[in-house]
C-alpha positions in Angstrom: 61.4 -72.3 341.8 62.4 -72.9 338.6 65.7 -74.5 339.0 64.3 -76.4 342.1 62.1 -78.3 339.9 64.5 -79.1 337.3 66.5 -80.5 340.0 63.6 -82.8 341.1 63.2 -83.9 337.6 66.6 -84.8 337.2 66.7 -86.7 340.6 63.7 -88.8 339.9 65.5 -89.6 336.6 68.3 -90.6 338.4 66.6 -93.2 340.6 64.9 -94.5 337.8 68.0 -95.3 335.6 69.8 -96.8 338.9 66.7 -98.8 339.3 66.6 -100.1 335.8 70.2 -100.7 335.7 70.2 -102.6 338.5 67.4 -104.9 337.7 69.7 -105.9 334.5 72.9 -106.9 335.9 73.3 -110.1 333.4 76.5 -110.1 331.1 76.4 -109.1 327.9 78.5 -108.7 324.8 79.4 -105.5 323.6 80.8 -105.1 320.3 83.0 -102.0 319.3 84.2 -101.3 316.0 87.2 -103.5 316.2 86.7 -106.1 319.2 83.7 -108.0 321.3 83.5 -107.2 325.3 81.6 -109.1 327.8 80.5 -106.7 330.1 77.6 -106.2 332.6 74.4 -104.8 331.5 74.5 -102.1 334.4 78.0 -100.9 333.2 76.4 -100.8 330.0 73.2 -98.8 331.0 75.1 -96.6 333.4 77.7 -95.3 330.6 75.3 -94.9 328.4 73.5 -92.7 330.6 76.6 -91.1 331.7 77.6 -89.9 327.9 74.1 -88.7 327.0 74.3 -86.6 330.1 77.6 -85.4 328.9 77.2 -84.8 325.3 73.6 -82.9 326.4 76.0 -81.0 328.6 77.9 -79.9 326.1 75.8 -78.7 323.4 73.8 -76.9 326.0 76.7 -75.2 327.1 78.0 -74.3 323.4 74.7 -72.8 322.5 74.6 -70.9 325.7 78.1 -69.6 325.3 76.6 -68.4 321.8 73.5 -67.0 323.3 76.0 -64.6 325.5 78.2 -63.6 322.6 75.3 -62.5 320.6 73.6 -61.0 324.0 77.3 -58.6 324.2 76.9 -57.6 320.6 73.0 -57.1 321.0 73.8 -54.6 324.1 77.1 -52.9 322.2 74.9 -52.3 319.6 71.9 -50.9 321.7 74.2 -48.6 323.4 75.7 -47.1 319.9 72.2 -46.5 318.9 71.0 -44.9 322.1 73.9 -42.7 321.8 73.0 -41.9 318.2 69.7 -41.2 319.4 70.7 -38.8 322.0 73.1 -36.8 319.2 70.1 -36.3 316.9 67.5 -35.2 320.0 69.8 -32.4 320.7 71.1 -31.9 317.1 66.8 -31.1 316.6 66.9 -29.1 319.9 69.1 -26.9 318.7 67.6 -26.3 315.4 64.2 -26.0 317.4 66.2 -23.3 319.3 67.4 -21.5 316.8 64.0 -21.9 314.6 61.9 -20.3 317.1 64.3 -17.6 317.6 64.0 -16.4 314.2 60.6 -17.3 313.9 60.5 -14.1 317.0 62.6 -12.0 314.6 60.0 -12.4 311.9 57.0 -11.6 313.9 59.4 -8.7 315.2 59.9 -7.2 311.6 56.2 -7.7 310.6 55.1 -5.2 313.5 
């Protein structure tokens, strides 16, 4: 459901830059570092958009490919210590083993 409405969203979005854009189709000039361009205004509004989209795109996909990296180490790093966990519950087993047998021997000398 989640996905669906972002969708939506981003639909709606879309019909209202198309809309605007298209409501401003006059010529204007467009001045880059190093030379002046008349263009019009919809080619203007619609890159615009475009790059946003793009450069959004981008970071979000950078910080997700980060999120994953750190995910892997985050479950690597679970598993050791699970493992570690599991050594020192039978590593106390066996000296539980071994405590209550001679803690049997003891009550066995007393009597």
């Amino acid at each position: 459901m989640k996905g669906q409405t972002y969708v939506i969203i981003a639909i709606l979005f879309m019909i209202l830059v198309a809309i605007f854009a298209v409501t401003n189709i006059e010529s204007v000039n467009v001045n880059y570092f190093f030379w002046k361009v008349e263009s019009p205004l919809i080619l203007v509004i619609l890159f615009s958009v475009l790059m946003g989209g793009i450069i959004s795109a981008a970071v979000g996909m950078m910080k997700m490919f980060k999120m994953k990296r750190e995910i892997k180490v985050l479950k690597r790093e679970n598993v050791e210590l699970a493992q570690r966990i599991e050594e020192k519950e039978l590593d106390n087993s066996d000296i539980d083993i071994i405590n209550s047998e001679n803690g049997e021997n003891d009550a066995n000398r007393i009597n």
